[in-house]
C-alpha positions as CSV (number, residue, x, y, z in Angstrom):
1,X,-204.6,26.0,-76.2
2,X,-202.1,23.8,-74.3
3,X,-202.3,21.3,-77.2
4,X,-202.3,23.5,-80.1
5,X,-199.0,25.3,-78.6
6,X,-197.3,21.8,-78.0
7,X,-197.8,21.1,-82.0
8,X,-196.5,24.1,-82.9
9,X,-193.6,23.6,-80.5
10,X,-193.2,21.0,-82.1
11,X,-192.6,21.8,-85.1
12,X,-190.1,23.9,-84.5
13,X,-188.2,21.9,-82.8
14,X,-188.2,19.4,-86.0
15,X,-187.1,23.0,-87.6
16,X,-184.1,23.4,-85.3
17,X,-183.1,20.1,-85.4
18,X,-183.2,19.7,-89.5
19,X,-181.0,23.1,-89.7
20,X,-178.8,21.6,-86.9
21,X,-178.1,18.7,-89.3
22,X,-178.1,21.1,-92.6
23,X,-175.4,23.6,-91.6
24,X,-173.4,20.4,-89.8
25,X,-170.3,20.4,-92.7
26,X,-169.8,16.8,-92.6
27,X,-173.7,15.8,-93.1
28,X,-175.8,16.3,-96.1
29,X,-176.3,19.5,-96.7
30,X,-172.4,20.1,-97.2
31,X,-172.2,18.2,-100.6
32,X,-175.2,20.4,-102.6
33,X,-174.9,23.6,-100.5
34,X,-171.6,23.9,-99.3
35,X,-171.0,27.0,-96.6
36,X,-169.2,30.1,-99.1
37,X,-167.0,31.4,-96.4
38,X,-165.0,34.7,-97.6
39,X,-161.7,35.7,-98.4
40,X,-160.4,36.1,-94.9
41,X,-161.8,32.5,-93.5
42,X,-160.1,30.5,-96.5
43,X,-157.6,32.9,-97.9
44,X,-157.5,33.5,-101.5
45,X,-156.8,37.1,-103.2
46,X,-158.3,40.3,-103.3
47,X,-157.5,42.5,-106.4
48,X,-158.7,46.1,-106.5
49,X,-159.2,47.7,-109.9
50,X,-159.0,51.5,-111.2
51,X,-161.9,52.1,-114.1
52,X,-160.5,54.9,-116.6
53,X,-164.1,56.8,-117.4
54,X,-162.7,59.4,-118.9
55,X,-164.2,58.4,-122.2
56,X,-167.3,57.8,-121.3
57,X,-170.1,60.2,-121.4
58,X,-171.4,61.4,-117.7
59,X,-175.0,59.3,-117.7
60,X,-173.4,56.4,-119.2
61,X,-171.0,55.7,-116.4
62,X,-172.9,53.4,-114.1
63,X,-174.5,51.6,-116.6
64,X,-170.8,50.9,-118.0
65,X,-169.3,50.4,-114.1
66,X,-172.2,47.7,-113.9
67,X,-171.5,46.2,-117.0
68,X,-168.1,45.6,-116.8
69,X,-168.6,44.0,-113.0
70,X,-170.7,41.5,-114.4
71,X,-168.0,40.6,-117.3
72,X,-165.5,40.2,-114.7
73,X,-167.5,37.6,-112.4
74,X,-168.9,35.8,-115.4
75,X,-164.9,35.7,-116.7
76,X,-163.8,34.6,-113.4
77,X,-166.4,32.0,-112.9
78,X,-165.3,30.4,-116.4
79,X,-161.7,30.8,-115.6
80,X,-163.4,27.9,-112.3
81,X,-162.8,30.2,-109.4
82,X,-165.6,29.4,-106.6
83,X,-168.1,31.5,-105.4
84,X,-166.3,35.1,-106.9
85,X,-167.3,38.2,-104.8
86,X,-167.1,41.1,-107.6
87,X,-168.5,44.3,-106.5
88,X,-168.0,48.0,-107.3
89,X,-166.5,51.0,-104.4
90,X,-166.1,54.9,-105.0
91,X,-162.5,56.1,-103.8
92,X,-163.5,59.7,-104.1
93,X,-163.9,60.6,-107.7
94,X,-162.8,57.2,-108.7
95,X,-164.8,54.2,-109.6
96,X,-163.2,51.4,-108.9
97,X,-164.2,47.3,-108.5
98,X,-163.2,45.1,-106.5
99,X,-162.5,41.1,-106.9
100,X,-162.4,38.7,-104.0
101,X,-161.1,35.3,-105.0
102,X,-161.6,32.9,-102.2
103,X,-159.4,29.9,-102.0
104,X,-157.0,31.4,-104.6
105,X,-153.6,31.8,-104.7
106,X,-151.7,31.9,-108.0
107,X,-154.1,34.5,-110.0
108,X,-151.8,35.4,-112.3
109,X,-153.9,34.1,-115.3
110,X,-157.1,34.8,-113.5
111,X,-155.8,38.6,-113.7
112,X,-154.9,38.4,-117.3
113,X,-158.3,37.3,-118.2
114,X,-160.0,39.9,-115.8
115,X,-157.6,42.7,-117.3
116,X,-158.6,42.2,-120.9
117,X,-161.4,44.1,-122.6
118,X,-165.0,42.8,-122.9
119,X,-165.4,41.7,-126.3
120,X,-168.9,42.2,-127.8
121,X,-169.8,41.0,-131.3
122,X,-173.0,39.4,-133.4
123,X,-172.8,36.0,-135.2
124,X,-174.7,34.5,-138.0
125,X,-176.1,31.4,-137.3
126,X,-175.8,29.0,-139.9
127,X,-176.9,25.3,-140.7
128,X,-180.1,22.9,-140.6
129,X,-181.5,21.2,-137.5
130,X,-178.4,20.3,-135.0
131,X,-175.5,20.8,-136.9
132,X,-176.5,24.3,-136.3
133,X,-173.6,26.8,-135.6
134,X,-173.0,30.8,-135.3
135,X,-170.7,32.2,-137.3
136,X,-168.7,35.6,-136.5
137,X,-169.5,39.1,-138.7
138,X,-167.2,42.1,-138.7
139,X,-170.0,44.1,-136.5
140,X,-168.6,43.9,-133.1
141,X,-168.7,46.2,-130.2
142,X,-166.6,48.7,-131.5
143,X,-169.0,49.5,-133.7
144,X,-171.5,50.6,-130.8
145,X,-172.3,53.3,-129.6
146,X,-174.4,52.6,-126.8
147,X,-177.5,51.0,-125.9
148,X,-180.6,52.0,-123.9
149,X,-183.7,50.0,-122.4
150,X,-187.2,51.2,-123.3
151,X,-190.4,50.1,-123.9
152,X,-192.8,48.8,-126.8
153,X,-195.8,51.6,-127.3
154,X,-198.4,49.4,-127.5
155,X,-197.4,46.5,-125.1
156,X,-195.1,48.3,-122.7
157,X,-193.0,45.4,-123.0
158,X,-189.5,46.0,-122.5
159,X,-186.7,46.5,-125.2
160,X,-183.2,47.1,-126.0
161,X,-182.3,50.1,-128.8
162,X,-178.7,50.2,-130.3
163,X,-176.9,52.5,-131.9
164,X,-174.4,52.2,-134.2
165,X,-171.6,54.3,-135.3
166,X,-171.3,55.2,-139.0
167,X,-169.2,52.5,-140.1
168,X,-171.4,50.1,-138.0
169,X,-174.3,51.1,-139.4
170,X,-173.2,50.1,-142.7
171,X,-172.3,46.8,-141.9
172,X,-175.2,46.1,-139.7
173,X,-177.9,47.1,-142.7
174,X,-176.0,44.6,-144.9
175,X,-175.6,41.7,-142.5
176,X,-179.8,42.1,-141.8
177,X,-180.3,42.7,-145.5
178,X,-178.8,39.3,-146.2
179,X,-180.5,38.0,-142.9
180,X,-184.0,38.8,-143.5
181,X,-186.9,36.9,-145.3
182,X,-187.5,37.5,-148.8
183,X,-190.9,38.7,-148.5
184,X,-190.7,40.6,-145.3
185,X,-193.3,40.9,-143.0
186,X,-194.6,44.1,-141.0
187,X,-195.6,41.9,-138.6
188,X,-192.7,39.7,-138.4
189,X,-194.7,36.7,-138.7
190,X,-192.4,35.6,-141.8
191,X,-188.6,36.0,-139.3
192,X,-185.6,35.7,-141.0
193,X,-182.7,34.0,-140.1
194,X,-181.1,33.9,-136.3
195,X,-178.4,36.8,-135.5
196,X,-176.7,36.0,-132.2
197,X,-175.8,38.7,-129.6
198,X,-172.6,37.4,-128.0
199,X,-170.5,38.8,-124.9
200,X,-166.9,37.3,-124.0
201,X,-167.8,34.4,-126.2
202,X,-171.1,33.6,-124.9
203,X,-174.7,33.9,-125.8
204,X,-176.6,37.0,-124.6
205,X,-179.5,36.7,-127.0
206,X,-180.7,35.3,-130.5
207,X,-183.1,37.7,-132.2
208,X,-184.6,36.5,-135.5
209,X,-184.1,39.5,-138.4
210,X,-187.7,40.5,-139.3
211,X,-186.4,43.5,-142.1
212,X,-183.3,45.4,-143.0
213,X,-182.4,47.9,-140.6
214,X,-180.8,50.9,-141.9
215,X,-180.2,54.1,-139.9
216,X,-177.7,53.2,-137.8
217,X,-180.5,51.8,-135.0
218,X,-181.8,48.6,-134.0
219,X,-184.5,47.4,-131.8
220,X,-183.7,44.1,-129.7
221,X,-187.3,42.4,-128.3
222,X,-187.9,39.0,-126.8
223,X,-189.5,37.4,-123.6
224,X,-187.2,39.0,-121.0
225,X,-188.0,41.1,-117.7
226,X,-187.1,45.1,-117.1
227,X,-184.1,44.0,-114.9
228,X,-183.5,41.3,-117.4
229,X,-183.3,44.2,-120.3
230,X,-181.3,46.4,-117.9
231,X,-178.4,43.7,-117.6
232,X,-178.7,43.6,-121.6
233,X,-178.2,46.6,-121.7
234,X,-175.4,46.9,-119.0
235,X,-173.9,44.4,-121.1
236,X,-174.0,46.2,-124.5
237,X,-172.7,49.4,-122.9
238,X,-169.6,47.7,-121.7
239,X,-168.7,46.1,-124.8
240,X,-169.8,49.3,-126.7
241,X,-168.0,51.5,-124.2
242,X,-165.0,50.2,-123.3
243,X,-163.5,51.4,-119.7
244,X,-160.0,50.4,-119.5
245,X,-159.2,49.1,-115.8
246,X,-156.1,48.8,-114.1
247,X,-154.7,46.2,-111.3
248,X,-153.4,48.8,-108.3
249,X,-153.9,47.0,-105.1
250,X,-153.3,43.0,-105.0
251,X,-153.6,41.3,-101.1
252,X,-153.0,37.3,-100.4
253,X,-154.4,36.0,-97.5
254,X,-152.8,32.6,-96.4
255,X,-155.4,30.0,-96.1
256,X,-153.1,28.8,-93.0
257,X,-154.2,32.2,-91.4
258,X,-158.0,32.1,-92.8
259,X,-158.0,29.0,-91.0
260,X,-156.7,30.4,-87.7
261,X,-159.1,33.3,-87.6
262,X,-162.2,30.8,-88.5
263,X,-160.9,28.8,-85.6
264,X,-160.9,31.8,-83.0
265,X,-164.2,33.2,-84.4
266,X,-165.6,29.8,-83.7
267,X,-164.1,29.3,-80.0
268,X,-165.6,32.8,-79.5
269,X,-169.1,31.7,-80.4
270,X,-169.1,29.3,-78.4
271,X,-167.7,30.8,-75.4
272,X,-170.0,33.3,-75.5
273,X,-172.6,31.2,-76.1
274,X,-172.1,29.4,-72.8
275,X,-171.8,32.5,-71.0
276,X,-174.8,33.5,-72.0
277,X,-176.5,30.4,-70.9
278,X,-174.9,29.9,-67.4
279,X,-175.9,33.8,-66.8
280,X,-179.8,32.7,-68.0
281,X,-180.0,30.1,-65.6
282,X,-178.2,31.2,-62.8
283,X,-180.2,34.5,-63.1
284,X,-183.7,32.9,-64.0
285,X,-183.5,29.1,-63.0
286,X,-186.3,27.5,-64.9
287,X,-187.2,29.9,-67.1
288,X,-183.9,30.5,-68.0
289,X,-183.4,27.1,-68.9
290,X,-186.2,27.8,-71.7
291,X,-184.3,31.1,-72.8
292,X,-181.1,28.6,-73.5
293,X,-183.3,26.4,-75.3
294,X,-185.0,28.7,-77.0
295,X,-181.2,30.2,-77.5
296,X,-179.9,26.6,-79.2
297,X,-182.6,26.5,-81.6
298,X,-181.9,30.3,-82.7
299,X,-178.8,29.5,-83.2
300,X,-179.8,26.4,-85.7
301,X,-182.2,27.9,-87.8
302,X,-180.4,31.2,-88.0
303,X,-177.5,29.2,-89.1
304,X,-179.8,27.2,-91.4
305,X,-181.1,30.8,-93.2
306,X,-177.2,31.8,-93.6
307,X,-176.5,29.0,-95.3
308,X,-179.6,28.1,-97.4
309,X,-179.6,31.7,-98.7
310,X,-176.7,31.4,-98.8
311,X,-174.9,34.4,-97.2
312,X,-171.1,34.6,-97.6
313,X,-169.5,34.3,-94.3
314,X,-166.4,36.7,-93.2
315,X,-164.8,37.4,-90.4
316,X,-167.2,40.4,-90.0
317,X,-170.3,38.4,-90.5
318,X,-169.3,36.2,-87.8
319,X,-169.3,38.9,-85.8
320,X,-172.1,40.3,-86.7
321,X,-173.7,37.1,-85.8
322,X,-172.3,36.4,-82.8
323,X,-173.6,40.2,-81.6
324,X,-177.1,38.5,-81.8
325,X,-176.8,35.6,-80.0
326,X,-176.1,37.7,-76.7
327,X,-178.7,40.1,-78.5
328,X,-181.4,37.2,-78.3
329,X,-181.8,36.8,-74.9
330,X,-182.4,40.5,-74.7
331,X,-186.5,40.4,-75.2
332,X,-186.2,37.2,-73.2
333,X,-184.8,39.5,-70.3
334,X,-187.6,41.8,-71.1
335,X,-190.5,39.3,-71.0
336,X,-189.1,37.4,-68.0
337,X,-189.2,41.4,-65.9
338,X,-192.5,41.4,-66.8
339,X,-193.7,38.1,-66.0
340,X,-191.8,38.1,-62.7
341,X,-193.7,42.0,-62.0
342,X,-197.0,40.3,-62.7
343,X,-196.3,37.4,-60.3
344,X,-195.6,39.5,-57.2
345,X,-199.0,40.8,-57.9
346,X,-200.4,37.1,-57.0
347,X,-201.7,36.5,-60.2
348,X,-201.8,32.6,-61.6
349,X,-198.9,31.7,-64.1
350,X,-200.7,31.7,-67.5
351,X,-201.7,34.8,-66.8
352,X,-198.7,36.6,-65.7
353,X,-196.9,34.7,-69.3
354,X,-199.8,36.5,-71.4
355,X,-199.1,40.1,-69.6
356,X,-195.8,39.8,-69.4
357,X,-195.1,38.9,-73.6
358,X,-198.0,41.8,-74.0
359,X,-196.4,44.5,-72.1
360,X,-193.0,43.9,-73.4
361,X,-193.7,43.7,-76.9
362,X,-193.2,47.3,-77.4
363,X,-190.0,47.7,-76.1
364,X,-189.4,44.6,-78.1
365,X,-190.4,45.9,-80.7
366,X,-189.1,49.6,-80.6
367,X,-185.4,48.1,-80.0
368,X,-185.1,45.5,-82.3
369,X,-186.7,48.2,-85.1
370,X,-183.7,50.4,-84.2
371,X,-181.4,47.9,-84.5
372,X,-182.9,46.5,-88.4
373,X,-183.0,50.4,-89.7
374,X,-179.0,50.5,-88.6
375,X,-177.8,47.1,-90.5
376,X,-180.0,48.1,-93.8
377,X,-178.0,51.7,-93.7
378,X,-174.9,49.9,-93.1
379,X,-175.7,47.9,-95.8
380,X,-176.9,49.8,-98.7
381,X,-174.3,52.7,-98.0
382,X,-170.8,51.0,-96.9
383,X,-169.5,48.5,-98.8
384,X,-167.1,44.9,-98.6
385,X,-167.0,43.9,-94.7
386,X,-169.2,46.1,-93.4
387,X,-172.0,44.8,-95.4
388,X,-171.1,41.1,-94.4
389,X,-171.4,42.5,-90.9
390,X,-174.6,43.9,-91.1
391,X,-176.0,41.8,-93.2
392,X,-176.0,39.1,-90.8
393,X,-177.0,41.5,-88.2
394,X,-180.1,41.7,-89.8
395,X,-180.9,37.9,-90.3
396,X,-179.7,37.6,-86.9
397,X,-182.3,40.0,-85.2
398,X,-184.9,39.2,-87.3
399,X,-185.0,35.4,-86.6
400,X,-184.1,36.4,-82.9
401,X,-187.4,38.3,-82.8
402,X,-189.3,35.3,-83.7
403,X,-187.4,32.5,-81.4
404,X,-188.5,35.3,-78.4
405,X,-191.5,35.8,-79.2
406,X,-192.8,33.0,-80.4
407,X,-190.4,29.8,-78.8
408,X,-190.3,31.3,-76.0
409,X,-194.1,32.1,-75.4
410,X,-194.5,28.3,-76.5
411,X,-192.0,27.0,-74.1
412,X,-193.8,28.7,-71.1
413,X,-197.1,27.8,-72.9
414,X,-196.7,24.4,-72.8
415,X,-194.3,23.5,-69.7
416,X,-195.2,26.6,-66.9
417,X,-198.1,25.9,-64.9
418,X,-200.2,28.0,-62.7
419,X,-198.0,27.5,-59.5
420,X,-194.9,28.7,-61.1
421,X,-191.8,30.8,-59.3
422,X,-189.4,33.0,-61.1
423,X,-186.2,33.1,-59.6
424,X,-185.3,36.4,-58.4
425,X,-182.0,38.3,-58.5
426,X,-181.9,36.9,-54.6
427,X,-182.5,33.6,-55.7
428,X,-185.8,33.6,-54.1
């Protein structure tokens, strides 16, 4: 058992150590997954935006919302803004979205290209082999009326209907007329040539023209996924339904003072860090020298996580994380009560170790539950800092659970023996 514990031990150790060097800016893992730190750590801008949905029908308005949020970040990431953080917030009846642009400072033409309107339109594509190229038509997104994602019913696959207004209907039944095969094909074994789909300029997707389509409706199909069809969709309705924004709150943070605060918010972890620590020991002695180890190599692989998922770090996730780290040592507390009740009974070591981890489990368990149902609330119904706060709440308790309950138990597994002494509060 002894053995088995030690390679396991082991193991994570090599863990901690490997995410010690991973999150380590200056080593490796900073040139191919850089840290994304938010707004307030390196300063930038943050730009709120008004959506005008007055002309947009009442089920449609999410699906447009959506739509346009995705423009924006796909805009701003061609415009070579790092790492955008684009995300939507109700101000009462008012949708509105919000762009965070780390590290910049003059977005004057990031804002112009934000503020114009998608532009959705279909191109021919024309040529032989690859000197291939797709050529504009006068059907564009103005000439939509909205889209909706359903499914095939005989496959269930999904798929992507259009509709077109009157005038659009026109032009899209002679742009397939001249598109499709000469001998069409029920089927569709015989396709046609390629019409691309195109959204601010760029490929959405190339269906082949099996027929010509008359009616005003159109049927898009190809190898994509139901949330893959939903963002086509999305798409479609924001070029097809155009929701006029407008600029009405504009903050720039100094990176001089995103600097500062990332300075402080370090200092503080580590203070409290050490705290923590001294307080272990001087309360536990040996076994609280395991709790700080135990407490180093939480800190290093729930470091590693934040950065290899990667989460976005703001002042509020710092926070949030530096909550756990004196939240860690919580079951520690719990299992060390227990083991020292178990050794005033006269009981050997590994014994009292195995009752002690048993009978604190569920109030372990019970309180670190309570805490995980509070940070998903916090995050699925608040929105900008708050999320970043209990976001890393989460990651935080959950790999604290495991460093308590399983580094721990290891520790004491492999280094208590049978004669062991917990300090008391008395020192005795």
């Amino acid at each position: 058992m002894r053995k088995r514990s030690g390679l396991f031990l082991f193991l994570i150790v090599l863990a901690s150590v490997a995410a010690g060097v991973f999150v380590y800016p200056k080593f490796l893992g900073a040139k191919w997954r850089p840290w994304r730190l938010g707004l307030d750590l390196v300063g930038g801008s943050h730009l709120v935006y008004s959506v005008d949905l007055s002309r947009v029908a009442g089920g449609d308005r999410d699906s447009v919302v959506n739509g346009l949020r995705d423009v924006i970040e796909r805009r701003v990431n061609l415009f070579g803004v790092s790492e955008p953080q684009v995300f939507t917030a109700k101000s009462g009846n008012e949708s509105q979205l919000v762009v965070e642009l780390a590290g910049v400072q003059n977005v004057k033409d990031a804002i112009a290209e934000i503020g114009t309107t998608p532009l959705l339109d279909f191109r021919e594509l024309q040529g032989e082999g690859t000197s291939t190229v797709f050529v504009p038509t006068k059907l564009t997104g103005q000439y939509v009326k909205g889209a909706q994602l359903n499914f095939d019913s005989t496959t269930q696959a999904p798929q992507v209907s259009i509709a077109f207004t009157d005038a659009g209907s026109k032009i899209f039944e002679d742009l397939t007329a001249r598109l499709a095969p000469p001998n069409p094909d029920p089927q569709c074994v015989n396709k046609g040539k390629t019409l691309g789909v195109f959204l601010d300029n760029q490929l959405v997707e190339a269906p082949a023209v099996c027929d010509k389509i008359s009616g005003g409706n159109a049927v898009i199909t190809g190898k994509f996924t139901i949330e893959q069809a939903r963002l086509l969709v999305e798409r479609f309705n924001a070029g097809a339904l155009p929701a006029p924004i407008t600029l009405i709150d504009q903050l720039t943070v100094s990176p001089t003072l995103g600097a500062d605060s990332f300075r402080k918010a370090i200092v503080a972890g580590v203070v409290g860090t050490l705290l923590v620590i001294i307080f272990m020991i001087g309360y536990y002695g040996l076994f609280g020298v395991f709790a700080a180890v135990a407490l180093c190599m939480y800190i290093a692989l729930t470091l590693g996580v934040f950065k290899l998922v990667p989460i976005t770090l703001t002042l509020a996730g710092l926070a949030g994380f530096i909550l756990t780290i004196g939240m860690a040592v919580d079951a520690n507390i719990l299992i060390f009560e227990r083991i020292k009740e178990e050794l005033k009974k006269g009981i050997s070591g590994t014994a009292a170790i195995q009752e002690g981890f048993r009978r604190a489990w569920p109030s372990i368990r019970d309180s670190n539950t309570s805490t995980i149902i509070t940070a998903v609330i916090l995050y699925f119904f608040t929105s900008s800092f708050v999320r970043g706060f209990a976001l890393t709440l989460l990651f935080g308790v959950l790999v604290s659970m495991f460093s308590a309950i399983t580094t721990t138990r290891l520790l004491l597994r492999v280094f208590v023996k049978d004669s062991v002494k917990i300090k008391n509060q008395n020192g005795k």
